[in-house]
TILOGU-824413 format. One record per residue (C-alpha): residue in one letter; x, y, z. Coordinates in steps of 0.2 Angstrom, whole numbers, padded with zeros to 4 digits, always signed. Last residue first. Layout:
BEGIN
AXYZ
...
This chain:
BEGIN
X-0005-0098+0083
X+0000-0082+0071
X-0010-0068+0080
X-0004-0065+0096
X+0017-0074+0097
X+0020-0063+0080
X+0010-0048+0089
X+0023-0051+0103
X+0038-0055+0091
X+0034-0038+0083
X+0026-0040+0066
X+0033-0032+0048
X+0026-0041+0032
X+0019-0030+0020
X+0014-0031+0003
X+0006-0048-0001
X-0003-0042-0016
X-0017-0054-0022
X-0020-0062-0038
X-0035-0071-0043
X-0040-0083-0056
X-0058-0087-0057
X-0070-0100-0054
X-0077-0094-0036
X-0073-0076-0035
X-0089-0070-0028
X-0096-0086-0020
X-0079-0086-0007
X-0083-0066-0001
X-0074-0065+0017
X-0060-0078+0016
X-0057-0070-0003
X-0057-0054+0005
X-0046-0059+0020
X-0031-0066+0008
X-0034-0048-0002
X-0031-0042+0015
X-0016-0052+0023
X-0002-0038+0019
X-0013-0026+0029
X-0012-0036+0044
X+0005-0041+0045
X+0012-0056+0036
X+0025-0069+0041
X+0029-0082+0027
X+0029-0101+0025
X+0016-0102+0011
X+0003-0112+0020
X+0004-0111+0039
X+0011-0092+0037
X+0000-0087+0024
X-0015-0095+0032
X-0012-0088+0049
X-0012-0070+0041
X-0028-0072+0032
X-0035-0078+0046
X-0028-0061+0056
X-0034-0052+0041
X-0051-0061+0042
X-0053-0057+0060
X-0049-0038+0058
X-0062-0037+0048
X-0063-0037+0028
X-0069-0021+0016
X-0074-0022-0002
X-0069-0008-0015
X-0075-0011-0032
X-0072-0010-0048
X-0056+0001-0052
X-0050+0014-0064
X-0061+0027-0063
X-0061+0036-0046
X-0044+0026-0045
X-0031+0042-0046
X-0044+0053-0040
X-0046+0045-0026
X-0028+0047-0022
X-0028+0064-0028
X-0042+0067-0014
X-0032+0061+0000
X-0043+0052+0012
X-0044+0055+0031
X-0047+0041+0044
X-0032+0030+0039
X-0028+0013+0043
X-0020+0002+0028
X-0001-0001+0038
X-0010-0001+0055
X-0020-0016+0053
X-0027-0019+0069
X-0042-0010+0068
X-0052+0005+0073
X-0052+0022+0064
X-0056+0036+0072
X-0068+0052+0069
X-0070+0045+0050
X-0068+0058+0034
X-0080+0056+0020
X-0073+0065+0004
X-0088+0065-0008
X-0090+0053-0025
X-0099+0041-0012
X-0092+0026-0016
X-0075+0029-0016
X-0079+0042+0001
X-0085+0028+0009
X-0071+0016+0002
X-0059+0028+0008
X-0064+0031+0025
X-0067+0013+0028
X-0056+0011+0043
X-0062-0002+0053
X-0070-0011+0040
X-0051-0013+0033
X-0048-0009+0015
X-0046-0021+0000
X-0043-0014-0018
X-0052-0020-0031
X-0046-0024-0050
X-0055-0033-0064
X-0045-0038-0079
X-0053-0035-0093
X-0044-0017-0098
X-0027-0027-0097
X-0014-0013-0104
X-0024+0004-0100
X-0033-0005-0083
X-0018-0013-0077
X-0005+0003-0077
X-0020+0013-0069
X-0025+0000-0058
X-0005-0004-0052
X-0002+0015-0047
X-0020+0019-0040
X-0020+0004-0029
X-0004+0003-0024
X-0003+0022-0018
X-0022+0023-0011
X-0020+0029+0007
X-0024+0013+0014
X-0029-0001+0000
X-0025-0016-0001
X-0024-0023-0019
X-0035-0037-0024
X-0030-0041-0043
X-0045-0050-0053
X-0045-0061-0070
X-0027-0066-0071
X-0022-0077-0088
X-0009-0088-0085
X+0011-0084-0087
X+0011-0071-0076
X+0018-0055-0086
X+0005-0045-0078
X+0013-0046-0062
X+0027-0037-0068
X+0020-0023-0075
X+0009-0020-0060
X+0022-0023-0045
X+0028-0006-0055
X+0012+0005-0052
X+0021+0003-0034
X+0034+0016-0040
X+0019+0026-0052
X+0008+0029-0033
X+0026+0034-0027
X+0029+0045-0039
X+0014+0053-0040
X+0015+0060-0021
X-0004+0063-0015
X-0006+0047-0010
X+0008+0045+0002
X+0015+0062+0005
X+0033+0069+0001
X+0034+0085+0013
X+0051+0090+0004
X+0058+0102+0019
X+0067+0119+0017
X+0055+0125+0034
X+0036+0131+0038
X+0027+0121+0027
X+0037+0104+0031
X+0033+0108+0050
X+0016+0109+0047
X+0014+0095+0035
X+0023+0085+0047
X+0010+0089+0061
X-0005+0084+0051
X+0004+0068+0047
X+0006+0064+0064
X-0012+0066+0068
X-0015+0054+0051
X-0005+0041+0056
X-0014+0040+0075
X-0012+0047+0096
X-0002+0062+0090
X+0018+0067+0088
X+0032+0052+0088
X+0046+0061+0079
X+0061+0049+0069
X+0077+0059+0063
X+0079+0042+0049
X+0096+0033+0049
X+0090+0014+0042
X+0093+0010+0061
X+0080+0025+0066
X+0065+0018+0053
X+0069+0000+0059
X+0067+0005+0078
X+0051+0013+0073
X+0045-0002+0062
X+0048-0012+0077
X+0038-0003+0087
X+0023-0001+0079
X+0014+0016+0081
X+0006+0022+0093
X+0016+0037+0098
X+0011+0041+0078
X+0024+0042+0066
X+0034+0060+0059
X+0047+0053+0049
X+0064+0065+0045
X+0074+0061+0032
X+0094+0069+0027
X+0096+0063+0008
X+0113+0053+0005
X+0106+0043-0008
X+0106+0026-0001
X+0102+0032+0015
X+0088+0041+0008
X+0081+0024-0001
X+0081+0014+0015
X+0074+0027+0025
X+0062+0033+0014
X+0058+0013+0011
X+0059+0012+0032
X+0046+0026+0033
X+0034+0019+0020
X+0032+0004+0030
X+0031+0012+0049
X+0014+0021+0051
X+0022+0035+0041
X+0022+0053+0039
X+0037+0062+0028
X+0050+0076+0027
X+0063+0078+0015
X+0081+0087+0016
X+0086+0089-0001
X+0106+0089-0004
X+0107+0083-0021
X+0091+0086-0032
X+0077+0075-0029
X+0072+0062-0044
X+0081+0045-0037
X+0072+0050-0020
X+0055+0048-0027
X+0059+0030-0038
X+0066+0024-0022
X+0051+0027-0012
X+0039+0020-0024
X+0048+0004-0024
X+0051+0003-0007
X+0036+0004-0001
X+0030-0014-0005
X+0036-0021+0012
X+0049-0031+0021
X+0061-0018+0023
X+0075-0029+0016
X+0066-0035+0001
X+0055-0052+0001
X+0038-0044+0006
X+0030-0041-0009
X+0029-0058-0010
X+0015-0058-0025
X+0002-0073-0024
X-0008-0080-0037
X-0024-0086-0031
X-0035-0102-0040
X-0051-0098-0029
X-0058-0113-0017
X-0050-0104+0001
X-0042-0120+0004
X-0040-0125-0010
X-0030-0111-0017
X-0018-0111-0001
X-0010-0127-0005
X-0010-0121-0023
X-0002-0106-0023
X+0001-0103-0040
X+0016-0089-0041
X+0024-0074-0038
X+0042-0070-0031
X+0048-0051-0032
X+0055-0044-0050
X+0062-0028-0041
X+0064-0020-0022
X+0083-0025-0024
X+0085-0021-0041
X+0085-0001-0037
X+0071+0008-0046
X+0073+0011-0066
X+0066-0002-0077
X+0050-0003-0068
X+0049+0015-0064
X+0051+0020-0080
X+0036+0008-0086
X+0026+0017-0073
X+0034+0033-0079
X+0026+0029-0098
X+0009+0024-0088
X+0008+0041-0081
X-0002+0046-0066
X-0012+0061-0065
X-0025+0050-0076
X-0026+0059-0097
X-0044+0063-0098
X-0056+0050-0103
X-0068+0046-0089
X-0069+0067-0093
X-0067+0074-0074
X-0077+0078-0057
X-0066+0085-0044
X-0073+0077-0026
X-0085+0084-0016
X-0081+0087+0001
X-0089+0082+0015
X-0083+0081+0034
């Protein structure tokens, strides 16, 4: 399906705020804040670029999410009962952050989806519903639900607090000590990206920011590129936390301006990606946490001679994928 996307001034004020980025940043519980990054040198020969890497994985759910969830659950009014759709990260930082407020959550999560991030949605106290054979399929049903009850459908990409919650990883990245020249953000439903190129593009305008989708599910970078909304059939890869087939046009909108390029990595590379994290820096990533890793593997002329950061943002495997992909 097509659909043109809105068509603004380059300079119109973003949907997104820089002021509640900083807010964000100041604001969201400690746990989720000021995560490790550094040189990793090892690693940086190997793949030839000097990278700078962000655990975005050493919080208790093991993901990014959080941030973005606990700065939308900090602004609901006492006794909101919220609905979301979640391959399995955003639902534990709902989880997570509703527990911690004492806001009733239900997830809606694909029959597919990983198991341990199910079991870890329903021990943080989320009502979970498996409805549909993908993410998107059970965000369609959630939607529904939410429209016809008191729910708060708070949707990934469309939701500005979250994209501003994750804007945060930018504010503190951005101190590094050395000068960063690109940032590779993976990108699923646009949350990260959006949050930390806006905050990045209006306080480092040099610095060259791409998000990093999976070629199995380009539906996003397609419809990036395109300047229409380009929906896919299916999606196929392994990377369940960046896989969507049906964009949300906020979201491009949030980074229609603000970034330079989208480039798309197999499932190969993420999985290589993966390895080289665990051999190398001593953590386990999933898929999507190892695609700015897989876009320097795929693309090694492209960064050669700059500094790169990439986002490691999620990190939840089951022992069997663990026992798969990280020989």
């Amino acid at each position: 399906m097509f659909k043109k996307i809105s068509q603004t001034d380059d300079h119109a004020s973003p949907r997104l705020s820089i002021s509640q980025i900083e807010e964000a940043a100041k604001t969201i519980d400690k746990v989720f804040m000021n995560t490790p990054q550094y040189v990793a040198e090892s690693l940086s020969e190997i793949l030839g670029v000097r990278t700078v890497v962000k655990m975005e994985i050493a919080n208790p759910i093991r993901c990014f999410k959080g941030r973005g969830a606990d700065f939308v659950i900090a602004n609901l009014a006492a006794g909101s009962k919220v609905i979301t759709a979640s391959a399995g990260n955003l639902g534990q930082a709902m989880a997570y952050a509703c527990r911690r407020r004492g806001v009733e959550l239900t997830v809606y999560a694909s029959v597919n989806a990983n198991t341990l991030k199910i079991e870890r949605m329903r021990a943080l106290g989320a009502n979970v519903i498996l409805h549909g054979i993908d993410f998107d399929a059970a965000k369609i049903e959630a939607k529904r639900v939410a429209n016809a009850s008191s729910y708060i459908m708070v949707e990934d990409g469309r939701e500005q607090k979250l994209s501003e919650g994750a804007g945060s990883i930018a504010v503190e990245l951005m101190c590094f000590p050395e000068k960063i020249d690109t940032v590779l953000v993976a990108l699923g439903n646009g949350a990260m990206l959006g949050g930390m190129a806006q905050y990045i593009k209006a306080k480092f305008p040099d610095t060259e920011v791409i998000g990093v989708a999976a070629t199995g599910a380009p539906c996003m970078e397609q419809s990036w590129r395109t300047n229409e909304i380009v929906e896919t059939e299916q999606i196929n890869t392994i990377a369940d936390g960046i896989g969507t087939r049906i964009p949300i046009p906020e979201a491009l909108e949030d980074i229609r301006v603000v970034i330079d390029d989208i480039l798309l990595v197999e499932d190969d590379q993420m999985i290589q990606g993966m390895q080289l994290a665990y051999h190398h820096l001593g953590v386990v990533l999933e898929p999507s946490g190892a695609a700015g890793i897989a876009a320097l593997l795929a693309n090694p002329k492209r960064f050669q001679g700059r500094t790169v950061a990439t986002i490691l943002c999620g990190g939840n495997l089951t022992v069997e994928q663990m026992s798969c992909w990280l020989n």
